[in-house]
C-alpha positions in Angstrom: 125.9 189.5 357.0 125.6 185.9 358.0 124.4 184.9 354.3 124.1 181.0 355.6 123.8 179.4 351.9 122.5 180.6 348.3 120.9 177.8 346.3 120.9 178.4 342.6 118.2 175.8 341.7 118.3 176.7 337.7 118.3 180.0 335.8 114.8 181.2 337.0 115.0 180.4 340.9 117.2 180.6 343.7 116.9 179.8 347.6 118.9 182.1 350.1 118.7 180.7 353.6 120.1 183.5 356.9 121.4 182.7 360.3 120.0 185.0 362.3 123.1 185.9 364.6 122.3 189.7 364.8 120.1 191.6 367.6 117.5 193.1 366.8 118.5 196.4 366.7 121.3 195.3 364.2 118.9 194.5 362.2 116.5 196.8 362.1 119.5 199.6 361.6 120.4 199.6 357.7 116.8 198.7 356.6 114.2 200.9 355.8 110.7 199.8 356.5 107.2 200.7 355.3 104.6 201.9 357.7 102.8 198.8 357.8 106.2 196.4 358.3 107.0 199.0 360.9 103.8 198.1 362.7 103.6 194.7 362.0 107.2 194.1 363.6 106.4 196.6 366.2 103.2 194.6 367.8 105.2 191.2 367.7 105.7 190.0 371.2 108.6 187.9 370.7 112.0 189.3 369.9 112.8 186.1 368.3 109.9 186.5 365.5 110.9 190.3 365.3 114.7 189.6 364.3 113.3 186.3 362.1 111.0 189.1 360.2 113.8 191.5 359.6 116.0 189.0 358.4 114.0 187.8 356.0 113.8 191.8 354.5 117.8 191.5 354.9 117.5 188.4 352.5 115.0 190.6 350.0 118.5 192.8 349.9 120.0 190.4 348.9 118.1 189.1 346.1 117.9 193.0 345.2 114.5 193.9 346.7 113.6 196.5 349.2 110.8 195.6 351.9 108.7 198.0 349.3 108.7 195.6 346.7 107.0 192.9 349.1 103.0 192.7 349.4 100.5 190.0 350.7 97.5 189.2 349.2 94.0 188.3 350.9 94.9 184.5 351.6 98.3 185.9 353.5 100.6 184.8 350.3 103.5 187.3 349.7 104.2 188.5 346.1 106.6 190.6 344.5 105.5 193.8 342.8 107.7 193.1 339.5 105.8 189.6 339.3 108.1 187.2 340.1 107.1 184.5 342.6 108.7 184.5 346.0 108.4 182.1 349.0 109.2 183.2 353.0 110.0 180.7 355.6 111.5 181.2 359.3 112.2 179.2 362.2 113.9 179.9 365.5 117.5 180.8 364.5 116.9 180.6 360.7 115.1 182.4 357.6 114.8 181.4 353.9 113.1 182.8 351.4 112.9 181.6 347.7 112.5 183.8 344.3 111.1 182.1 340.5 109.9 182.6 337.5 107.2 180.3 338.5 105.3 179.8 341.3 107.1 178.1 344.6 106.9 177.3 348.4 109.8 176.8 350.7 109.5 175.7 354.5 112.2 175.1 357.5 111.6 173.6 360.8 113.4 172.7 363.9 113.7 168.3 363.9 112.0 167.8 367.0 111.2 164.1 368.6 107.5 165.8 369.3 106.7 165.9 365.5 106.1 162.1 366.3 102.6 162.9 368.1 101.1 164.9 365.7 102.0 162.8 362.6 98.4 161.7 362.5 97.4 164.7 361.7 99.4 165.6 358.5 100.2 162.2 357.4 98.5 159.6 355.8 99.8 157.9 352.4 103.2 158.2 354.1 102.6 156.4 356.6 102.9 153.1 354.2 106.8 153.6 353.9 107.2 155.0 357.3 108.3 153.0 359.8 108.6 154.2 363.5 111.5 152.0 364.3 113.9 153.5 361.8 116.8 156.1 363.5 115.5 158.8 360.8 111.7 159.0 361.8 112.0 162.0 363.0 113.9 163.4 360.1 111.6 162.1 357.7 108.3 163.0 359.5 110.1 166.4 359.2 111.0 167.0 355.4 107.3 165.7 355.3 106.1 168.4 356.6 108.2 171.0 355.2 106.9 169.6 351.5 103.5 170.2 352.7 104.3 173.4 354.4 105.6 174.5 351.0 103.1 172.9 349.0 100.4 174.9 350.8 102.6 178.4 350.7 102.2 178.1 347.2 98.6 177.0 346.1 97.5 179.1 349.5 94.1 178.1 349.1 91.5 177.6 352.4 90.6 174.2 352.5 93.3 172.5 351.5 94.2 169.8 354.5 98.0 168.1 354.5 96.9 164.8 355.0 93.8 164.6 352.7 95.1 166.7 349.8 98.7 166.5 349.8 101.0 163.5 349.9 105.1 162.8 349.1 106.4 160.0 347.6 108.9 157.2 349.5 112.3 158.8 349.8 115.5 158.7 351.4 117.3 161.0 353.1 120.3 160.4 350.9 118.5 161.4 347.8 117.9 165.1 349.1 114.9 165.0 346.9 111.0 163.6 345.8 108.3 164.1 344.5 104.5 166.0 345.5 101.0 165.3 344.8 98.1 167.6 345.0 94.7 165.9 345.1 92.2 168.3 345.1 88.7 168.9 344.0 89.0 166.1 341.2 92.7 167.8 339.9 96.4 166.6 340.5 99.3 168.9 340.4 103.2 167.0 340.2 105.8 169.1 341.9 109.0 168.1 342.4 110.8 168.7 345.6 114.1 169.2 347.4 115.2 169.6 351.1 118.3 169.8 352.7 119.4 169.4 356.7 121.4 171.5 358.8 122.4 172.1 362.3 119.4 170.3 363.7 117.1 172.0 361.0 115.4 170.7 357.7 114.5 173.0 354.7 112.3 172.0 351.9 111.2 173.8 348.7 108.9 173.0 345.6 108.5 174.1 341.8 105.6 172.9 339.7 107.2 170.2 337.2 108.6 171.2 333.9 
């Protein structure tokens, strides 16, 4: 069970994060599907998103669940059936998925040098305290992303646009955390943040502010 880290963010939320490591038939073994997981995972194409699918019901076991106690609502956003909120993320080689009392998003993506191109279309307030000559654009353009990845897991709401309705304020990379806006339809929503990097990956997460 390649468990690859367990965050305990307070008493009422926790991040586990998986390194998928296993084939897919080594995953799929000890679980026990419902009819509609079974199809889903069945119709994917990709072996990679099939074993990134399971693993994430692997990390359900081990926050106590079953895949039985996972459904999705009409905008796509998971809940748990005993009410507590739940977040899902997964990435090439890596899953996470995050459990609260309240409600949360969590998001991991591969640093890639091509995140550079599209920055234009997710960024816009950042771009004040980004610079493009700094060794850590990359990075940063990255945990940028995962905040508004999260941020839109959890309000999952069509409309909603990264660059027009969400922004993140200056940060380091040191700090390993920020803060989020939400600017949208004449309300603003504070969240504070938190990403961590490794092995090439970046993983962000966000609770609404205490």
């Amino acid at each position: 069970m390649p468990l690859y880290k367990s965050i305990s963010i307070n008493s009422q939320t926790t991040v586990k994060i998986w390194k998928i490591e296993e084939s897919y038939d080594d995953l799929m073994q000890p679980l026990k599907l419902t009819p509609n997981s079974l199809q889903r995972v069945l119709g994917m194409k990709s072996e990679l998103h099939q074993r990134g699918f399971l693993s994430v019901r692997h990390l359900l076991r081990a926050f106590g669940y079953a895949d039985q106690d996972l459904f999705y609502d009409q905008n796509g956003k998971p809940h748990l059936k005993d009410g507590r909120h739940i977040s899902i993320t997964h990435s090439f080689i890596f899953s996470g998925v995050i459990i609260s009392d309240k409600e949360v998003g969590i998001d991991i993506e591969k640093q890639r040098a091509k995140i550079s191109i599209i920055a234009k279309k997710f960024v816009d307030y950042e771009f004040k305290y980004l610079k493009k000559q700094e060794n850590d654009y990359v990075r940063k353009l990255t945990i940028i992303w995962c905040v508004k990845e999260s941020l839109y897991k959890l309000f999952a709401t069509p409309g909603m646009l990264f660059k027009d309705h969400f922004l993140v304020i200056p940060f380091t990379i040191q700090e390993g955390s920020t803060v989020a806006w939400i600017d949208y339809k004449a309300k603003k929503y504070r969240y504070n943040t938190a990403f961590l990097e490794f092995e090439g990956f970046t993983c962000a997460y966000v609770v609404p502010n205490a």
